[in-house]
C-alpha positions as MATLAB code, in Angstrom:
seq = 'XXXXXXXXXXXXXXXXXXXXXXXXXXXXXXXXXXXXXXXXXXXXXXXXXXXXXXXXXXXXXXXXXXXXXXXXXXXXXXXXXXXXXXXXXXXXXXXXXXXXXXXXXXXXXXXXXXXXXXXXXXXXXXXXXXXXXXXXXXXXXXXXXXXXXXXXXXXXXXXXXXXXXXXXXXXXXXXXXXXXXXXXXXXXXXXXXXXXXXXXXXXXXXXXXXXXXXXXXXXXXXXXXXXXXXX';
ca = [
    -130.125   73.982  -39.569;
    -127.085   75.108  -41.050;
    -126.634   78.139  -38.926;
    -126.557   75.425  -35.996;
    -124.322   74.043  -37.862;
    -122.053   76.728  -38.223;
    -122.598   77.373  -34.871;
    -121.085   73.617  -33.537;
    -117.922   73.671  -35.929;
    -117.170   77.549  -34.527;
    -117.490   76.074  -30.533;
    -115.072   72.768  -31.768;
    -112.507   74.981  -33.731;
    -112.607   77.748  -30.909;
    -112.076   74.482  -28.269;
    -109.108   73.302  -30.211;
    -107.282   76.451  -30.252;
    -107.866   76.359  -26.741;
    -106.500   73.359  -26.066;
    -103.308   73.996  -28.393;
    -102.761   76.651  -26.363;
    -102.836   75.297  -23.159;
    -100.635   73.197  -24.116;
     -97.879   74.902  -25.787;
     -98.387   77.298  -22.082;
     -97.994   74.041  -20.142;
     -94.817   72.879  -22.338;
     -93.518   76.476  -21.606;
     -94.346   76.187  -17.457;
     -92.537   72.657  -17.290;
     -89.550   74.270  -18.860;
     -89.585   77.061  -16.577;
     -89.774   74.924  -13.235;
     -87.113   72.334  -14.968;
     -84.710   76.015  -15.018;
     -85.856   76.728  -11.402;
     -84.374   73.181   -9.954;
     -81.297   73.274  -12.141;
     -79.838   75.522  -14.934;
     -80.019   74.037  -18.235;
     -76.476   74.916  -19.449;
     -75.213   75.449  -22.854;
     -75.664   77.394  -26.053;
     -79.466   78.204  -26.785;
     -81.549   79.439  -29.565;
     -84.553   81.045  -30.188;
     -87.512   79.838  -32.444;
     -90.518   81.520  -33.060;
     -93.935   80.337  -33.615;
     -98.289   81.342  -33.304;
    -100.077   80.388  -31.726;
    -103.866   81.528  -31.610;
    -102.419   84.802  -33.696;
     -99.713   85.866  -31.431;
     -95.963   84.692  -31.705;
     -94.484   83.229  -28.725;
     -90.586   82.617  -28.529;
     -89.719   79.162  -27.706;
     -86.146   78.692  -26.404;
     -84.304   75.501  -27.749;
     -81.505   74.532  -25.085;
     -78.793   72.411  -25.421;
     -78.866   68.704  -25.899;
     -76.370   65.640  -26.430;
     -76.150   64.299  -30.036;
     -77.407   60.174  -30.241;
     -73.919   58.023  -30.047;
     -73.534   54.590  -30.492;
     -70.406   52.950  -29.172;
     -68.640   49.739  -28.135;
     -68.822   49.192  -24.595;
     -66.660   47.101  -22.213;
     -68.612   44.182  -22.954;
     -67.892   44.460  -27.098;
     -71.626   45.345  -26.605;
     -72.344   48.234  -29.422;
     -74.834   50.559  -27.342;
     -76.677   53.045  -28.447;
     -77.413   56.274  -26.057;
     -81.507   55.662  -26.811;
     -81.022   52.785  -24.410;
     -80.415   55.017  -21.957;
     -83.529   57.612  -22.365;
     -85.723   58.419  -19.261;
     -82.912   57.693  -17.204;
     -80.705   60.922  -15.434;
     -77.248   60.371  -16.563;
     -73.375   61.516  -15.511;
     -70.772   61.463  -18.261;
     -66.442   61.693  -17.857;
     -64.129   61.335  -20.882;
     -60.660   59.877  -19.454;
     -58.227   56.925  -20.937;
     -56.236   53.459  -19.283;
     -53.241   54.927  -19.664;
     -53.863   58.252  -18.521;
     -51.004   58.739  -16.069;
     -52.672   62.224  -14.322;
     -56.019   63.235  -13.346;
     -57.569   60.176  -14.419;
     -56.948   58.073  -12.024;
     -58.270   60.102   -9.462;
     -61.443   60.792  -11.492;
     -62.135   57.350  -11.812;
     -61.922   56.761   -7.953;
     -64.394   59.726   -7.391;
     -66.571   58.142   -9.851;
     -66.404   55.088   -8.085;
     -67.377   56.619   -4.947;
     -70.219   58.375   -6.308;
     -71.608   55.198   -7.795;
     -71.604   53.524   -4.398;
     -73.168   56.248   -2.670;
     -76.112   56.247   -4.795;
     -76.697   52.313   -4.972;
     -80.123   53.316   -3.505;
     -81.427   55.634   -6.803;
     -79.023   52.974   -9.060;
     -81.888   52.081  -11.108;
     -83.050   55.992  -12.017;
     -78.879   56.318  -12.981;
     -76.743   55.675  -15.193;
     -73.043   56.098  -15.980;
     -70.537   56.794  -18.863;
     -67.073   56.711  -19.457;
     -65.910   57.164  -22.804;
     -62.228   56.374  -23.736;
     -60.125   59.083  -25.702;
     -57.968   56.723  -26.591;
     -59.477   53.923  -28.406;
     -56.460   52.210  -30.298;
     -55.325   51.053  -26.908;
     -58.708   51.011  -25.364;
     -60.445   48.262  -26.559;
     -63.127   46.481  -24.816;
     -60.696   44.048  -23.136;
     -58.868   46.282  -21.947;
     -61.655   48.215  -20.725;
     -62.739   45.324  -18.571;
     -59.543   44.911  -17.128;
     -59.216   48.831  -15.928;
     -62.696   47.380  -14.097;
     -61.391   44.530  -12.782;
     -58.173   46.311  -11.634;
     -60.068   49.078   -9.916;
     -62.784   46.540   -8.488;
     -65.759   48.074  -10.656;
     -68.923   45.625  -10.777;
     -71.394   48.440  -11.131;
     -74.265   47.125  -13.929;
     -75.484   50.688  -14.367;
     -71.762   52.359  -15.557;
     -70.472   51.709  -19.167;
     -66.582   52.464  -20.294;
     -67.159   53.622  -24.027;
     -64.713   53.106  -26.844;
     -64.853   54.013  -30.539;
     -64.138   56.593  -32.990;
     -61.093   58.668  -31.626;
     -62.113   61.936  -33.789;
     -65.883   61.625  -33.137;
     -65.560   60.884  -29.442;
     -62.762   64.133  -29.152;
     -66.008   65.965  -30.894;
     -68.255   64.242  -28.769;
     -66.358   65.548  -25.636;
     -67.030   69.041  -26.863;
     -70.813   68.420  -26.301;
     -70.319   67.358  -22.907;
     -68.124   70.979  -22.326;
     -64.820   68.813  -22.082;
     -61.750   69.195  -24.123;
     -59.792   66.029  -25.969;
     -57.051   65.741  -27.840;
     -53.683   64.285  -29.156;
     -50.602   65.883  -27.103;
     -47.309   64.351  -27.410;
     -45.739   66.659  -25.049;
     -47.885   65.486  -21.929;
     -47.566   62.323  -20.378;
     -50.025   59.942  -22.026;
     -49.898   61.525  -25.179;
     -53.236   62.791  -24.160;
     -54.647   66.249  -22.763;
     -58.438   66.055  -21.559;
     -59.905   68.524  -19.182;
     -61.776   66.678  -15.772;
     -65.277   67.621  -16.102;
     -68.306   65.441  -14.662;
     -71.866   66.154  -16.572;
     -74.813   65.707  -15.574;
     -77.660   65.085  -18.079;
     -80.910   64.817  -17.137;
     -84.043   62.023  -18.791;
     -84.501   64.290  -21.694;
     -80.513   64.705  -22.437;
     -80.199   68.140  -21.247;
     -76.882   69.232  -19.265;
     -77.932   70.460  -16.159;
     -74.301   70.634  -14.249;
     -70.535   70.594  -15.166;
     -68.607   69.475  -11.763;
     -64.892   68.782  -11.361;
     -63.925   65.242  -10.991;
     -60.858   65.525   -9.563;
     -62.470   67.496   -6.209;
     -64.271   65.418   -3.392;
     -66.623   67.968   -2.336;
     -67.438   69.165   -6.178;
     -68.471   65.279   -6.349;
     -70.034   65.804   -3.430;
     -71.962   68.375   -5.012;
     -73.228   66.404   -7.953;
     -74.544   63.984   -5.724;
     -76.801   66.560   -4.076;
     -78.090   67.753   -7.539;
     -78.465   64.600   -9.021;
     -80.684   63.942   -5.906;
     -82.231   67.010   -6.068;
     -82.773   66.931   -9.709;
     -84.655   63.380   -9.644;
     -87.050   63.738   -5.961;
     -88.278   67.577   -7.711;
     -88.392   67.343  -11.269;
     -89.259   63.602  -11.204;
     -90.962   62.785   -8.622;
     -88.413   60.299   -7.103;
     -87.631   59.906   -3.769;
     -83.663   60.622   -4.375;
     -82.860   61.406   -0.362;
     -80.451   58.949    1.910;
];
C-alpha cells in the first residue's frame, strides 16, 4: 500500500515539474516570436533561474514605468487604463514654436488613417511644459488643430518627472532659454506594445518615418495579436 503510494505522489511531482517546465519553455517561445515581428528595444538584463535542475537565463527587456497624469479633460489617468491596448507616445508643448507643430499634424494624420484598428490604439501626448499647459489649454491646442479623436490624450503634470519620463520613452526634455520656447525636446514617436514594451522609435517630424509606424503598428497587432490590422 504505501509503496503505491509512493509510487502516485512520484508520477504527480514528476507531472508538475513537467508542466512548470513547459511553461517557463512556452513563456520563453512567445518572447522569441514577439522579437521576430518587432525588436524589443532598450536596455536589458539578465536573470537567472532552475528549473527542473538546470538554470535557464531569462532576459528582462525594457518597459515603461506606471504614470498617472492630468489629461485634457482635468481627468487624472492612470497608464493601467490603458493595458492590453498597443500604444504610440510624443512629448511636445503649446508653445513649442519648432518641430512641434509639425509633429502634431503627423500625429493627426496617423490617427485618421487608423480609425479602422482605433479601438486596439491608443495615443499620448505629454506636455513638457506644464505651468502653461494646463488642461484648458490643452483642449484648446485640440480645438485649434481640429482634434476630436476619443482614443488620444494630451498629458500634463509634473515638469521634472515627465522630463524623466521622456527618458523612458528614448526622448530628451529639458529647460533651454537659448531656444525658442524655452524648451529643447528631441521628435521621437514610440511605439509600445499591450504589455508596455517599446517596440519602435520613429521620427515625427518625417512623413514616410510615420508612414512607417503605421505599417508596424499594423504589423505588430494582425501577427502578434491576432488582429486583423490591414486597410
Amino acid at each position: 500500500m504505501m509503496k503505491n503510494i509512493n509510487l502516485l505522489l512520484l508520477a504527480i511531482i514528476t507531472l508538475t515539474l513537467l508542466a512548470c517546465g513547459s511553461g517557463a519553455e512556452e513563456e520563453m517561445d512567445a518572447m522569441e516570436r514577439k522579437k521576430s515581428i518587432l525588436p524589443i528595444i532598450g536596455n536589458r538584463d539578465v536573470e537567472y533561474r532552475t528549473v527542473n535542475g538546470k538554470e535557464i537565463a531569462d532576459t528582462l527587456y525594457h518597459t515603461i514605468p506606471d504614470f498617472n497624469y492630468l489629461n485634457h479633460d482635468s481627468i487624472m489617468t492612470s497608464s493601467k487604463k490603458f493595458e492590453g491596448k498597443v500604444r504610440v507616445v510624443d512629448f511636445f508643448f503649446t508653445n513649442c514654436p519648432s518641430i512641434c507643430p509639425p509633429m502634431t499634424a503627423q500625429l493627426k494624420r496617423l490617427n485618421g488613417n487608423t480609425k479602422d484598428i482605433s479601438k486596439h490604439l491608443e495615443f499620448f501626448s505629454f506636455s513638457i511644459d506644464p505651468d502653461r499647459d494646463t488642461p484648458a489649454r490643452l483642449r484648446t491646442y485640440r480645438q485649434e488643430r481640429g482634434i476630436t479623436a476619443k482614443n488620444w490624450n494630451f498629458f500634463t503634470g509634473n515638469e521634472e518627472a515627465t522630463h524623466l519620463l521622456a527618458k523612458d520613452f528614448f526622448n530628451g526634455a529639458e529647460r533651454d532659454e537659448q531656444v525658442d520656447g524655452g524648451f529643447g525636446h528631441t521628435p521621437y514617436f514610440v511605439l509600445l506594445d499591450r504589455e508596455g514594451y517599446p517596440r519602435g522609435i520613429y521620427n515625427g517630424t518625417l512623413v514616410e518615418e510615420v508612414d512607417n509606424l503605421e505599417k508596424d503598428i499594423r504589423k505588430l497587432l494582425k501577427e502578434e495579436y491576432k488582429v486583423d490590422g490591414g486597410k
